[in-house]
N, C-alpha and C positions, 0 to 999 in steps of 0.2 A: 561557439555559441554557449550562454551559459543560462540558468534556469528564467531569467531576468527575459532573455530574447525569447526564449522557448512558450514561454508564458507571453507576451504581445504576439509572437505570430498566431498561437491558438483563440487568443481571445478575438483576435481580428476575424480568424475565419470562423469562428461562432458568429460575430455579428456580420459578419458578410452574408451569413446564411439565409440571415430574417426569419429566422426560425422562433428567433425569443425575444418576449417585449425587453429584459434587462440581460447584459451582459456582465460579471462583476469581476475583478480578479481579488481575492481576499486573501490571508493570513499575512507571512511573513514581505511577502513578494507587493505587497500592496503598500509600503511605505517601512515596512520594518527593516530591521536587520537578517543578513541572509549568509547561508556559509555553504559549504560543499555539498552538504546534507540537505539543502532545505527542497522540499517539495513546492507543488504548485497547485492553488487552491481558486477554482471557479466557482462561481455562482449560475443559473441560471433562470430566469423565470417565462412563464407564457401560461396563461390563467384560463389559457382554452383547454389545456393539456393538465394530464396528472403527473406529477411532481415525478415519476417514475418514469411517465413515458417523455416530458423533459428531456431526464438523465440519459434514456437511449437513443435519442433524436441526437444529444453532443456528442455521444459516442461516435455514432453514423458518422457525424461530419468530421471527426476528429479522423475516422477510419479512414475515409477517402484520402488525409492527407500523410496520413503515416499508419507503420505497421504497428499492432498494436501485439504484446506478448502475451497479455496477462490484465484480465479485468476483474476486481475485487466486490461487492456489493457490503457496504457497513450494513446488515437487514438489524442489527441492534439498535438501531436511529430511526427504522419504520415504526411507524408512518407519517411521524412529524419534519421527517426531513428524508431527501434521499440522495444517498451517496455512493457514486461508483471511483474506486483507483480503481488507474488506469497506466500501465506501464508500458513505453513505447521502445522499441527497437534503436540501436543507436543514441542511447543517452544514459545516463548513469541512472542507476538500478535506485537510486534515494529520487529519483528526479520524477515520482511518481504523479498524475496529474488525478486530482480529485473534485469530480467535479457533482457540485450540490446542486438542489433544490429542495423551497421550503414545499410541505403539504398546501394542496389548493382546498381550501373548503367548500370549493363549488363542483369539483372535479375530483374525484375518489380512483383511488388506483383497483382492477381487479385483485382480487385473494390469487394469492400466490403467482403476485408477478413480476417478484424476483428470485428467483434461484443459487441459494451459494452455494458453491463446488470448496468441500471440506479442505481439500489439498493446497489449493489457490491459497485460501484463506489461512490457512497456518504461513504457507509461506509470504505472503503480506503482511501479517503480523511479526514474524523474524526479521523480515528485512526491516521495519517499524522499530524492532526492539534494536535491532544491528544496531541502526542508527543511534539510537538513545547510550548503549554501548558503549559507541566510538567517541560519543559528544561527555562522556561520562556524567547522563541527566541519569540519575537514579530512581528521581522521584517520577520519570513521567515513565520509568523502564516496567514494563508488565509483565516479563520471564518466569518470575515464581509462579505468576497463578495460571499462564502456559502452562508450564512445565509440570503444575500437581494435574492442569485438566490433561493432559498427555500420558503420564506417566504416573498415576496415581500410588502405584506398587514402591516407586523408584525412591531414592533417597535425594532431599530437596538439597543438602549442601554442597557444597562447591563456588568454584568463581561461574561467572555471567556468561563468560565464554566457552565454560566449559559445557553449559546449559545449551548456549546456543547450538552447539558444536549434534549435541544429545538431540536437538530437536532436529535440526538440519538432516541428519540422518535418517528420521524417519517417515519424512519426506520423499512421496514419491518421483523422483525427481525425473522420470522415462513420463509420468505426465503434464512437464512444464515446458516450455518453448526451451532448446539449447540455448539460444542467448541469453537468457534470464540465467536457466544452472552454471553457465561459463562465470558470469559475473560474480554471484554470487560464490563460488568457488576461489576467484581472483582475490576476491575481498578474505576469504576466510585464509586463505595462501599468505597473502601481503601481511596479515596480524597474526599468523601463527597461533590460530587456536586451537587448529587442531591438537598441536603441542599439549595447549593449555589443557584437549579432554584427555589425551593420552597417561598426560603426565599424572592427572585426579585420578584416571582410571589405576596405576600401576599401583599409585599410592593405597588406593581402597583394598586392592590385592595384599599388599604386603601386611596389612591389617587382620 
């Protein structure tokens, strides 16, 4: 199965549900070009419902059909749109599903009713930047300004992966589902960055 099928079985069972007047699949998977990296991007709308509680009515039904690791909330997009990744069990760790809704102007979300869990969120954002990394997009790579809000003391030079490597570790990873830390592990094993902080770190030493 590859993100192409993953993305039609879940949009199916979003409209299976009747949950939502529109079902949409958007970005890359919606007519573009697509690579190992690409994610999966939903739409959804129902204008009885606030754009938030939407997004956890797909969740639900997404749950029912698979296990889910790790769900993210964009809250820098509230309250004009709202956005949960969502990473499932058994698929690759880039294969994250995100799924939108715009603000209803008829239908207002309660104050504070989304919640981001700091730790999730850092690690959504690496594997994000992982990706941008591997694909070597520099311009859409956001590590530096990670890296100063993390580690503000710390010194910003280095390569990308030796950053990543800096952030990964401070990551508490005892509270992330084992499947997500295995993965992300595999990934940092296969590219050898760890190498890559080792090797900055000896260097900074010999200095």
């Amino acid at each position: 199965m590859n993100q192409r099928d993953l993305s039609i079985e879940i949009t199916n069972a979003l409209i299976a549900s009747a949950a939502f007047e529109t079902v949409e699949l958007r970005g890359s998977l919606n007519g573009g070009k697509i690579d190992s990296f690409s994610d999966i991007d939903i739409e959804v709308s129902n204008n009885q419902r606030a754009a938030t509680d939407n997004v956890h009515v797909a969740i639900e039904v997404l749950r029912e059909r698979k296990k889910i690791l790790l769900i993210d909330w964009a809250t820098s997009l509230l309250p004009d749109q709202s956005i949960a990744s969502i990473y499932l069990s058994g698929y690759s760790v880039f294969w994250n599903v995100d799924i939108s809704c715009r603000a209803n102007q008829h239908v207002k979300a309660p104050e504070n009713a989304i919640i981001q869990e700091k730790n999730g969120h850092i690690l959504k954002l690496w594997i994000l930047n992982a990706k941008y990394v591997l694909r070597s997009n520099t311009e859409k790579c956001t590590l530096d300004g990670l890296f100063r809000r993390l580690f503000p003391e710390e010194n910003l030079s280095g390569t990308q992966q030796a950053k990543l490597i800096r952030i990964w570790r401070s990551i508490d990873r005892e509270a992330i589902d084992s499947e997500l830390v295995d993965q992300c592990e595999d990934l940092i094993e296969e590219h050898g960055w760890n190498e890559c902080f080792d090797n900055q770190a000896s260097e900074a030493t010999a200095y």
